[in-house]
N, C-alpha and C positions, 0 to 999 in steps of 0.2 A: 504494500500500500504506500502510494507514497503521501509526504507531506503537501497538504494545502494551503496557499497562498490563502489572504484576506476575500480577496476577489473572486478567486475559486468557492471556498467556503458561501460565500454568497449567494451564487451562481447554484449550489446545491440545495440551498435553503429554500431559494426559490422555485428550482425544479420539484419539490419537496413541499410544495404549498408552506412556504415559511411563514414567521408569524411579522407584521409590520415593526415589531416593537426590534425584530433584530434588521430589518432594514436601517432602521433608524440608527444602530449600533454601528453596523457596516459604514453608514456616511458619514461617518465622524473618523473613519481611521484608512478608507481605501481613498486611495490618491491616485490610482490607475484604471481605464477600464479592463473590461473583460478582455478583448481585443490586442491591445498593447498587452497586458499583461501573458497574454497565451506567444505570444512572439517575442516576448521578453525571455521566460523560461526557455524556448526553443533557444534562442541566441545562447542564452547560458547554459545550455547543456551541448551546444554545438563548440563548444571551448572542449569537453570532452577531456578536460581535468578531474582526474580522481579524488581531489582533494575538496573539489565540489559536490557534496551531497543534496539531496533534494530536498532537506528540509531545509535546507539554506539558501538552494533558491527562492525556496518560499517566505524566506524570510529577507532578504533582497528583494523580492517581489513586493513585499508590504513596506519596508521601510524607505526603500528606492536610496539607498546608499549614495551619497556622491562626490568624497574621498575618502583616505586610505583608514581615517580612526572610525569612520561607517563602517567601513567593511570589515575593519578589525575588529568591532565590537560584534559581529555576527561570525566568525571564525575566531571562536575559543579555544579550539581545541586542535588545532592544526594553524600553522603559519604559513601567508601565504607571502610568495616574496614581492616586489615590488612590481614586477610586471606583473603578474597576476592578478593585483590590485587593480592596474591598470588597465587592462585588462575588462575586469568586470565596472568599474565607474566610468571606460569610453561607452557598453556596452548599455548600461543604465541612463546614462546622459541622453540617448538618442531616445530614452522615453518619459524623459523629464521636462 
């Protein structure tokens, strides 16, 4: 299973007859559509670094990182080096 993005989550809720009271929750923290967001993961999993897990694109996906102490605060547990940084904030910028 993988991890769900803010926007994904949504998107489920909704398919799911969700209740309004969590739409309401959703527009207070998704800053992407559906759209951008599904081509945003794609980009980030077409980097095809192992050191990128999916719940951290989905957490890239909600927070839209866009320098390196972003990115660093969502990679706790693996270091990523300076190009890879880079790397994923050119990648995020084009949906910012």
């Amino acid at each position: 299973m993988k991890a769900l993005s803010l926007i994904e989550a949504k998107k489920l809720a909704e398919e799911n007859n969700g209740k309004e009271e969590l739409n309401e929750f959703f527009k207070k923290f998704i800053n992407i559509d559906q759209k951008k967001a599904d081509s945003l993961r794609k980009d980030l999993e077409a980097l095809d670094n192992h050191k990128i897990k999916s719940d951290q694109i989905a957490k890239i996906i909600d927070f839209l990182p866009s320098d390196a102490s972003d990115v660093n605060k969502i990679f706790t547990e693996v270091t990523l080096d300076e190009n890879e940084i880079k790397q994923i904030t050119s990648i995020v910028g084009k949906y910012n």
